[in-house]
C-alpha positions in Angstrom: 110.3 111.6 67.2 109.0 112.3 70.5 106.1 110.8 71.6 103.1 111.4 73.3 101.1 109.3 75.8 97.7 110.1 78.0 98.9 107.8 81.1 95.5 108.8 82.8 92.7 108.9 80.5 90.6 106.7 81.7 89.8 104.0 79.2 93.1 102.5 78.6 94.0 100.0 76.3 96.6 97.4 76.5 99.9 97.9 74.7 100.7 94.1 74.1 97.1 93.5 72.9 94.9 96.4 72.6 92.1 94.8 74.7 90.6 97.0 77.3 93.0 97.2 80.4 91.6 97.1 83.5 94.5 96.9 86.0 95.2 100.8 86.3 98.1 100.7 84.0 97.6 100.2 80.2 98.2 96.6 80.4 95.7 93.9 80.4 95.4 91.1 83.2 95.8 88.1 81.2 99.3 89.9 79.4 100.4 90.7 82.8 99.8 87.4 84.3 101.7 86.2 81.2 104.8 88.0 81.9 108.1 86.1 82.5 108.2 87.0 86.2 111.2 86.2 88.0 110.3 83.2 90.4 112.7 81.6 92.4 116.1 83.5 91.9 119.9 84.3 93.9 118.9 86.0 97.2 122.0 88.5 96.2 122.3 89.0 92.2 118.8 87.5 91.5 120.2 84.8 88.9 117.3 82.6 88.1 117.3 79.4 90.3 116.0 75.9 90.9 114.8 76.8 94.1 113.9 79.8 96.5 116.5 81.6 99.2 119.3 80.6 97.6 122.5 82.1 97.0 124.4 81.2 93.7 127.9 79.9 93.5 129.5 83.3 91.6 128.1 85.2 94.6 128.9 82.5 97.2 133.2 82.3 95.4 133.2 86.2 94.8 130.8 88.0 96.9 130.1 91.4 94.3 129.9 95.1 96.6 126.4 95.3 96.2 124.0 93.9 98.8 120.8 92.8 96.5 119.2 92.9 93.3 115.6 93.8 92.9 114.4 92.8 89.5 110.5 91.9 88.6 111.0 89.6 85.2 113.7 87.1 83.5 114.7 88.4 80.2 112.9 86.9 78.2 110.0 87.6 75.8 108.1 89.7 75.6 109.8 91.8 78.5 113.1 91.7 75.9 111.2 93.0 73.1 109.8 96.0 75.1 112.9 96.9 76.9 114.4 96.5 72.9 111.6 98.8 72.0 111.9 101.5 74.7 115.9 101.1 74.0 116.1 101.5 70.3 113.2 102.5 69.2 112.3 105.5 71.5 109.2 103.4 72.3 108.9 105.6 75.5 105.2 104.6 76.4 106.4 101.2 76.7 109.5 102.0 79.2 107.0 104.0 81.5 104.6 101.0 81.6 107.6 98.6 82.7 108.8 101.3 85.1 105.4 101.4 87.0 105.3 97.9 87.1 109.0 97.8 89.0 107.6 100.9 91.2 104.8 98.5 92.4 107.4 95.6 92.6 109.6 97.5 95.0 106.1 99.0 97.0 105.7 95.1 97.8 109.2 94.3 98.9 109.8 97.3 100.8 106.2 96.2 102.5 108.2 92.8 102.8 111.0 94.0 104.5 113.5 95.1 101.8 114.9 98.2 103.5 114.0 101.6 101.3 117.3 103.2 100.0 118.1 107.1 100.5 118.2 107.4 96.3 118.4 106.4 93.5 121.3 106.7 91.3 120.6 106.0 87.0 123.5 103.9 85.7 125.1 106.7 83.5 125.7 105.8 79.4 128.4 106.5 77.6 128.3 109.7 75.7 128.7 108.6 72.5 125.7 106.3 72.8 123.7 108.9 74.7 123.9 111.0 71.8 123.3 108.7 69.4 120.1 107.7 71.1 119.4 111.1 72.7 118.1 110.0 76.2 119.6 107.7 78.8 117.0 105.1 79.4 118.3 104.1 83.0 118.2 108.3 83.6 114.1 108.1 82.5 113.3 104.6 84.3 115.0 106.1 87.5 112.2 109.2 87.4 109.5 106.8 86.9 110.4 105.3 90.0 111.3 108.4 92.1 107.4 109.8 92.4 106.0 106.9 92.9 108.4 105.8 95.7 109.1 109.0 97.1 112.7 109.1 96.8 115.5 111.2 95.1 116.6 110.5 91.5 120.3 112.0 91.7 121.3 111.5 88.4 124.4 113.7 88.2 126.2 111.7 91.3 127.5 109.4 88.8 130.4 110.2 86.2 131.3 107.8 83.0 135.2 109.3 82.2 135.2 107.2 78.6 133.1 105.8 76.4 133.7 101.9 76.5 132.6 98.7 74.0 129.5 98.0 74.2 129.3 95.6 77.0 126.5 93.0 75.4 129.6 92.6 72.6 131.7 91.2 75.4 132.1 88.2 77.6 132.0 88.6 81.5 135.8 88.7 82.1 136.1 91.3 79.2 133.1 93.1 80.5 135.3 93.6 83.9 138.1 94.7 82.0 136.4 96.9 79.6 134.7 99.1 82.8 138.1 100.1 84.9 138.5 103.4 85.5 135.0 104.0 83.0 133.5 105.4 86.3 133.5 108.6 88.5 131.6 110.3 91.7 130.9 113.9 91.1 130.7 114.4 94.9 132.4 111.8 96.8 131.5 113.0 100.5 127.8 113.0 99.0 127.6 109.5 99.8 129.3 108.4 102.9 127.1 106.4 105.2 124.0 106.3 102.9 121.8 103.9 101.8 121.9 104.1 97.5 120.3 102.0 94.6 121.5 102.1 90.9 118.9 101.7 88.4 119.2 99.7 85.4 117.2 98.3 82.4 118.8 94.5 82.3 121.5 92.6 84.5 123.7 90.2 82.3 126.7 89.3 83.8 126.9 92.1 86.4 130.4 93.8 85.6 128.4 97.7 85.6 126.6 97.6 88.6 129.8 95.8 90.3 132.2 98.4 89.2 129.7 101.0 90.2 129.1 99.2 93.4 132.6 99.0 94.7 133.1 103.0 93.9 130.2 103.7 96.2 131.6 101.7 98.4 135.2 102.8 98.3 133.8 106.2 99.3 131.8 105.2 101.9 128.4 104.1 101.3 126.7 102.7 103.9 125.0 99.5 101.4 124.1 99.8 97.6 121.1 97.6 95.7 120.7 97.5 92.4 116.9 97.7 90.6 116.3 96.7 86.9 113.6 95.3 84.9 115.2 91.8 84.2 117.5 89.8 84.8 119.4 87.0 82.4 119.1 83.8 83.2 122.4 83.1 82.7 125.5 84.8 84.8 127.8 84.6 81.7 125.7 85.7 79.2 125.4 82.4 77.2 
């Protein structure tokens, strides 16, 4: 059932408590400060860390085609019941929320340095599971982003040929296995020498955003990030 949210009334309340928000998004200060932010994490795939400006050993041994990830939270709760909710549940309010919160996450690293991509490109989902769930949530987190951040959401750029597994069924090497030849460019020459970030709910072990990376770069693109809400702590999924 589709659902309906006022996003600018002016007396919002927030959805992981119901208190009175007062941060501009409905989303109270103390459940924002609670969040499972990301900390110290890989400087390349964002893996949670010990310390800071570190790069992991998967990415040191196999450096993946994509250049950074940019993710706000570890997945972990209550970030993984939101995303579960938004996901599965059509809990569309919720999705919006976290996908203002990564816009204002990226505002701050661009101001930091992070260079600001040409577009954005949704990770596409496999049909089957698109219409089972009727919406692509990567497709409605890449829109949230594009206003805020002034850029392009170019969500037809990216083909998937076949539906796949599910990939959270799978461990990484199977993950790998399970995505060649999954995906397509609609346009190849579209993205020679240009600057592109996928967008993604979680990063597990990877093996999407890879795949996708090295087919952006095997037709030219200039460098390729990858923004999500969260990553897993763990590179292999245990």
């Amino acid at each position: 059932m589709r659902q309906v949210y006022n996003w600018i009334k002016n007396n919002q309340s927030c959805l992981l408590c119901d208190e009175p928000a007062e941060t501009g998004l409905p989303l109270c200060a103390s459940c924002e400060a609670e969040l499972p932010w990301l900390g110290a994490h890989c400087a390349i795939c964002a893996l949670p860390l010990p310390a800071a400006d570190l790069v992991c050993g998967a990415c040191q041994k196999r450096p993946p085609a994509f250049d950074r990830v940019e993710a706000p939270w570890r997945y972990a709760f209550p970030v993984d019941t939101l995303i579960a909710r938004f996901k599965h549940q059509a809990r569309w309010p919720l999705g919006r929320l976290l996908g203002e919160l990564l816009a204002r996450h990226l505002q701050h690293a661009y101001a930091e340095g992070l260079p600001r991509p040409d577009g954005l490109l949704p990770v596409p989902l496999a049909q089957g599971r698109l219409r089972r769930r009727g919406f692509n949530q990567a497709h409605m987190l890449a829109r949230w982003l594009g206003r805020p951040l002034e850029l392009s959401v170019e969500e037809h750029l990216l083909l998937r040929l076949h539906d796949t597994p599910a990939q959270q069924e799978l461990d990484a090497i199977a993950r790998r296995r399970n995505l060649r030849g999954a995906f397509a460019l609609a346009d190849p020459a579209a993205v020679a020498g240009r600057h592109l970030a996928l967008v993604d709910d979680v990063l597990t072990t990877g093996a999407t955003v890879e795949a996708l990376a090295r087919l952006l770069r095997a037709a030219g693109a200039a460098r390729v990030d990858v923004y999500c809400l969260a990553r897993t702590p763990k590179a292999d999924g245990r």
